[in-house]
Every structure is written in structure tokens, then in C-alpha cells.
C-alpha positions as CSV (number, residue, x, y, z in Angstrom):
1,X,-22.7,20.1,-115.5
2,X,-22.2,22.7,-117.7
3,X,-18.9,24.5,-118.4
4,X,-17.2,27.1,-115.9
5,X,-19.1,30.1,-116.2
6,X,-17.8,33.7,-115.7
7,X,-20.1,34.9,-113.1
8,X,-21.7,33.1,-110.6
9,X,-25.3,34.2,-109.0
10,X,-26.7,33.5,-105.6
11,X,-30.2,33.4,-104.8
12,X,-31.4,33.5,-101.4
13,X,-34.3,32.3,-100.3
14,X,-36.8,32.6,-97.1
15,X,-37.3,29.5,-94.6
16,X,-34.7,27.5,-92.4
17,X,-31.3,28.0,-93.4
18,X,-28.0,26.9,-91.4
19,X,-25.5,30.2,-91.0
20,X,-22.8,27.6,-92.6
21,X,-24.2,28.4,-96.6
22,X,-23.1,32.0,-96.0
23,X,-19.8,31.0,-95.9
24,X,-21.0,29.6,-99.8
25,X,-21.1,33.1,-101.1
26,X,-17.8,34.1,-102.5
27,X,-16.5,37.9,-103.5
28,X,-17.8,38.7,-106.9
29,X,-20.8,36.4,-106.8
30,X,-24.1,38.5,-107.2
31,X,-26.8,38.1,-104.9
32,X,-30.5,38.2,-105.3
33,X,-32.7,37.9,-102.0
34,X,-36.4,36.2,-102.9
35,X,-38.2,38.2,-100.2
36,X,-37.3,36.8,-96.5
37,X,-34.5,36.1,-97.8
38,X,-33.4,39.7,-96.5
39,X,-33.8,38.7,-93.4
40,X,-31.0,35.4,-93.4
41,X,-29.2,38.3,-95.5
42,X,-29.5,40.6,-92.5
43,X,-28.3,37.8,-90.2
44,X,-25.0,36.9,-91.5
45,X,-24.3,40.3,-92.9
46,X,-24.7,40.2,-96.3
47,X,-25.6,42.7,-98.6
48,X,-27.9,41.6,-101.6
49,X,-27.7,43.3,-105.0
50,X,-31.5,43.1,-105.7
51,X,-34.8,41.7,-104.0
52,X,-37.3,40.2,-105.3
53,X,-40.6,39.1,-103.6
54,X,-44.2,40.0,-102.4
55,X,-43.0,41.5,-99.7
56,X,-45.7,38.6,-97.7
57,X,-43.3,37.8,-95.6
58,X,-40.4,40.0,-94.9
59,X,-39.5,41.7,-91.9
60,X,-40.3,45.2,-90.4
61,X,-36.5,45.6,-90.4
62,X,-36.0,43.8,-93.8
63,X,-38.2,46.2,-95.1
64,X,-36.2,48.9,-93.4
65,X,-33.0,47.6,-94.5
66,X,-33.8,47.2,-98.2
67,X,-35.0,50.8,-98.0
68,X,-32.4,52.9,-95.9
69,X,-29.3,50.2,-97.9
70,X,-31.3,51.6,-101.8
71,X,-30.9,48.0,-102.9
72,X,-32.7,47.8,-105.9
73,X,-36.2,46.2,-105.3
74,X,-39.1,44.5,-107.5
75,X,-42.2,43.7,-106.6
76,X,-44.8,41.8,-107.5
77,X,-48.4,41.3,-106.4
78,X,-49.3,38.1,-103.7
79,X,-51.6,36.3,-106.2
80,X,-49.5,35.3,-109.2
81,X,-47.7,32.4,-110.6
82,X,-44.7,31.6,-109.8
83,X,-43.3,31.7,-106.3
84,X,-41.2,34.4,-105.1
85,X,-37.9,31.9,-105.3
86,X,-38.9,31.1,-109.0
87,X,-39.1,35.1,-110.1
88,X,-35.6,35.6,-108.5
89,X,-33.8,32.4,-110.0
90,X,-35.3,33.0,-113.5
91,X,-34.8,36.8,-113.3
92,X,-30.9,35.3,-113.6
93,X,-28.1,35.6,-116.4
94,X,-29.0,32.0,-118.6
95,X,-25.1,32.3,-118.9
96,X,-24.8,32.2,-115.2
97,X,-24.0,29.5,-112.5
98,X,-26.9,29.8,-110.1
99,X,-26.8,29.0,-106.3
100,X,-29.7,28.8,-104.7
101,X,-29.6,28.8,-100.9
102,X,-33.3,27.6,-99.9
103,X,-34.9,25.8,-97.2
104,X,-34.6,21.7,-97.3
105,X,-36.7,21.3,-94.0
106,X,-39.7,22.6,-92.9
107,X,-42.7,23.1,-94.9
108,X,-42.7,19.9,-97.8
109,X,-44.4,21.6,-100.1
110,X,-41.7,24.3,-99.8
111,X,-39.2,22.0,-99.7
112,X,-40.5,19.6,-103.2
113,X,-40.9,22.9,-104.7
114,X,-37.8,24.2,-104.7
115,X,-35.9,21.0,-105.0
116,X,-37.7,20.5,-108.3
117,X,-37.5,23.8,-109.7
118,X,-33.7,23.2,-109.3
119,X,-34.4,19.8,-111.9
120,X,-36.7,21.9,-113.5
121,X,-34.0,24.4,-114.3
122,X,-31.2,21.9,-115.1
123,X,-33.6,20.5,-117.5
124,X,-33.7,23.7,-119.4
125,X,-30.0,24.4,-119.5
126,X,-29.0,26.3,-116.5
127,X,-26.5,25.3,-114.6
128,X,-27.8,25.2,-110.7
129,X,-26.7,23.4,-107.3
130,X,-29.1,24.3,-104.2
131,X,-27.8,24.4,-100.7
132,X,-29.0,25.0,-97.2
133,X,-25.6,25.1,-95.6
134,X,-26.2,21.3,-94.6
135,X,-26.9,19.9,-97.8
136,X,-26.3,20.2,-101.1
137,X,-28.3,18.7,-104.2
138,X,-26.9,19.0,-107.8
139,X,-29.1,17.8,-110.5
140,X,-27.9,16.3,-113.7
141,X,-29.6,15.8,-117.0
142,X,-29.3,13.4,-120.1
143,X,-25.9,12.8,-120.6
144,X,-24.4,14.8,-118.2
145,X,-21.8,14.4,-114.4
146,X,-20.7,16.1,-111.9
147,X,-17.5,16.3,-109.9
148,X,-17.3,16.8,-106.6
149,X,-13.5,17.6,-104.7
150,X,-12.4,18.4,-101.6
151,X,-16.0,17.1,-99.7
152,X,-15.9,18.4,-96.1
153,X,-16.0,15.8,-93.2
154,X,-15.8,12.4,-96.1
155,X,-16.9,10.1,-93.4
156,X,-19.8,12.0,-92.4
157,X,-21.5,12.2,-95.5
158,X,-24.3,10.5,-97.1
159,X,-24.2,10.2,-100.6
160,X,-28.0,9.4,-102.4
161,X,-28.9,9.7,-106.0
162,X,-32.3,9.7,-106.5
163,X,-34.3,9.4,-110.5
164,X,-36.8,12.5,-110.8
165,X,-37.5,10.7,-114.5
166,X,-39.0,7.1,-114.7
167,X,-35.4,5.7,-115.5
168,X,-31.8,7.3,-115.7
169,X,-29.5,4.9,-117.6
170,X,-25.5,5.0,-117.8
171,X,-25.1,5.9,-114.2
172,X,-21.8,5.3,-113.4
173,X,-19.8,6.8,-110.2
174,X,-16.5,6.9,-109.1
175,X,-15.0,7.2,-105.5
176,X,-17.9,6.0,-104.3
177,X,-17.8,3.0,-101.4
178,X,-21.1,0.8,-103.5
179,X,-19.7,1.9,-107.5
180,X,-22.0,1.9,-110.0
181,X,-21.3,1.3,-113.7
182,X,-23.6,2.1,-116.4
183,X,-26.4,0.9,-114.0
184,X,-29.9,1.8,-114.6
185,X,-32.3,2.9,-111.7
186,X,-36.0,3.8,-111.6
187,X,-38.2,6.8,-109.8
188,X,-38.8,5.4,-106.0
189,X,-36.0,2.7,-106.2
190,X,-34.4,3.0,-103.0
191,X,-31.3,1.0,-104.6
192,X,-28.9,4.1,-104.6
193,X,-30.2,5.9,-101.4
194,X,-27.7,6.6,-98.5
195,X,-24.3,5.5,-100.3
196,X,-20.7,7.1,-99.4
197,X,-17.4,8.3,-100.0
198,X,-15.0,4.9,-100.2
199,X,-12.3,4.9,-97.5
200,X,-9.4,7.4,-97.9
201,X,-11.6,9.5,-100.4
202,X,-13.0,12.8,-100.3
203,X,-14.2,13.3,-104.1
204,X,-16.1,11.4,-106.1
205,X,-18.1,11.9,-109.7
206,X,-21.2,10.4,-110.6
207,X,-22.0,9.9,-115.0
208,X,-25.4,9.4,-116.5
209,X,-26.7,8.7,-119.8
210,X,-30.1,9.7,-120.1
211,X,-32.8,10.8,-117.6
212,X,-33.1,13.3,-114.5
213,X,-30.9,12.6,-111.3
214,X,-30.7,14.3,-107.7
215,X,-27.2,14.1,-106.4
216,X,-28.1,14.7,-102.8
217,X,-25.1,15.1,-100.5
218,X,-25.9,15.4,-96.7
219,X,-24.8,14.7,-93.4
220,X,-25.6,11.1,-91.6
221,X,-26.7,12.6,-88.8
């Protein structure tokens, strides 16, 4: 992933979302709310800096709250193009680490959406992870890893990297039960699905080469 920035961003979006990714948001990180995202905001008492949205889907008392709190709001009109998540993410610092707490159930098209806007954005530069509290997904691009310490619950989690381009080559992992080294693995391979943490280990990295990967860590059950 990219270097250490110095600010960090949070974006916030509408949909299913465990209470455990508020605990993500640390002081000092900014916080944009794409429109119903006020109301998970609301919820575990957080205050956003900005909202964004169409206002299509938010609450009477999200409405209220943006109002009576004079967080900064912008609008835009219901027929565009770009979703309301997409406006707030790009509306970001392109020096900034980006969080993006969305839905990864529910609705699929929701769901695709916003997992490859998160690809989409890596792909450009930025330097994003997406979470719903439950699961996190970090994409990598060309040459490019990502380090993960410190993982909650080790033997509980399900480690899956799945290719968003035809191939990624030079995929290599470490602390991983099944390693990998400089393997190469193909869009709808199920070869690297549903891996995990080797015994005694709770960190693990994962290398590539070339191509677009989806670092998906989630719980077994």
C-alpha cells in the first residue's frame, strides 16, 4: 500500500453496518457521511465533518441532526452519475488514507459497487481499505503488499484473495497456513479462496507483481 499518510479520512456509508466499525474511527480522523450514512453516524454517536448525498434516503431525524448539529452539507440532485458513496470518497484529500465503512451484505449490486470502487480507487493511486465492522477488504495493485498485525480473533478468520484483473502474478504471502510464492492466479480461480492465519500467528503479508487483488479478511462464521 501506499506510504503512512498524515491524515486519515473516513467515509461512511448507508446500508447494513455492524456497530463494531465505529470502534475503526480514531481521534483526528475526518469523517464524511454519504447520505444515510447519518443515520449509522447518529447510532453510535459520531459526529461527521461533512455530508454528502441526495438526501433519497436519509432520515427525518438525520435530516434534523445534520441541520440543528450545522455540519456542513452538499447536495446533489437524485439523477446523476456517480453514487452518493463515490461523490463522498472522491470529494477526499488524494494525499489521504481513506476508510470507507460500507455495506458488504444486502443489496449485491450495492455491495459489487462499492467493493470495486475500492479497486477502482487503488488503481488510481489512493490508498483505501473498506470495512463493515465484520470484514475488511484491502486491494492491492501492480507491484504492491500489504501488512497486516495484530489480526483480532487469528483462528477465526478467513483469509481469501481474489484476482479483479485476468491474472495477478508474483503473489507471494507470508504467515499464511497454504504460502504462496510468486504464484500466479486468474479472475474466478477459487485456488486462494478461504485460506488462514498459520498456527501461533496473528499477522500475515501478502506481495504481488502485477494485476488487481482483493485481500478479503472475514470471519468463518
Amino acid at each position: 500500500m501506499c506510504g503512512k499518510s498524515l491524515t486519515r479520512t473516513v467515509v461512511i456509508t448507508g446500508g447494513p453496518i455492524f456497530d463494531e466499525a465505529a470502534s475503526l474511527i480514531l481521534p483526528g480522523d475526518k469523517v464524511i457521511c454519504a447520505d444515510s450514512g447519518v443515520d449509522y453516524a447518529i447510532a453510535n454517536s459520531i459526529r461527521p465533518d461533512e455530508v454528502y448525498g441526495d438526501l433519497d434516503s436519509i432520515s427525518a431525524e438525520g435530516k434534523n441532526f445534520i441541520e440543528v448539529s450545522g455540519i456542513p452539507l452538499k447536495t446533489f440532485p437524485i439523477e446523476k452519475d456517480m453514487t452518493d458513496t463515490e461523490l463522498a470518497v472522491r470529494s477526499c484529500d488524494p494525499s489521504s488514507e481513506i476508510l470507507l465503512i460500507c455495506s458488504l451484505q444486502g443489496r449485491p449490486d450495492h455491495v459489487l459497487t462499492n467493493i470495486l470502487l475500492v479497486s477502482l480507487l487503488r488503481r488510481e493511486g489512493r490508498n483505501i481499505i473498506c470495512s463493515d465492522g465484520h470484514t475488511d477488504i484491502i486491494p492491492l495493485y501492480g507491484k504492491d503488499e500489504i501488512h497486516i498485525d495484530d489480526v483480532l480473533d487469528p483462528s477465526n478468520k478467513a483469509i481469501s484473495l481474489i484476482p479483479v484483473s485476468d491474472e495477478v502474478t508474483g503473489v507471494t504471502t507470508n504467515g499464511l497456513y497454504y504460502p504462496l510464492n510468486d504464484a500466479t492466479i486468474v479472475r474466478g480461480s477459487s485456488f486462494t479462496n478461504s485460506n488462514e492465519l498459520a498456527i501461533g500467528t496473528s499477522s500475515f503479508s501478502v506481495f504481488v507483481s502485477s494485476g488487481e487483488l482483493l485481500v478479503v479478511v472475514t470471519d468463518k462464521i
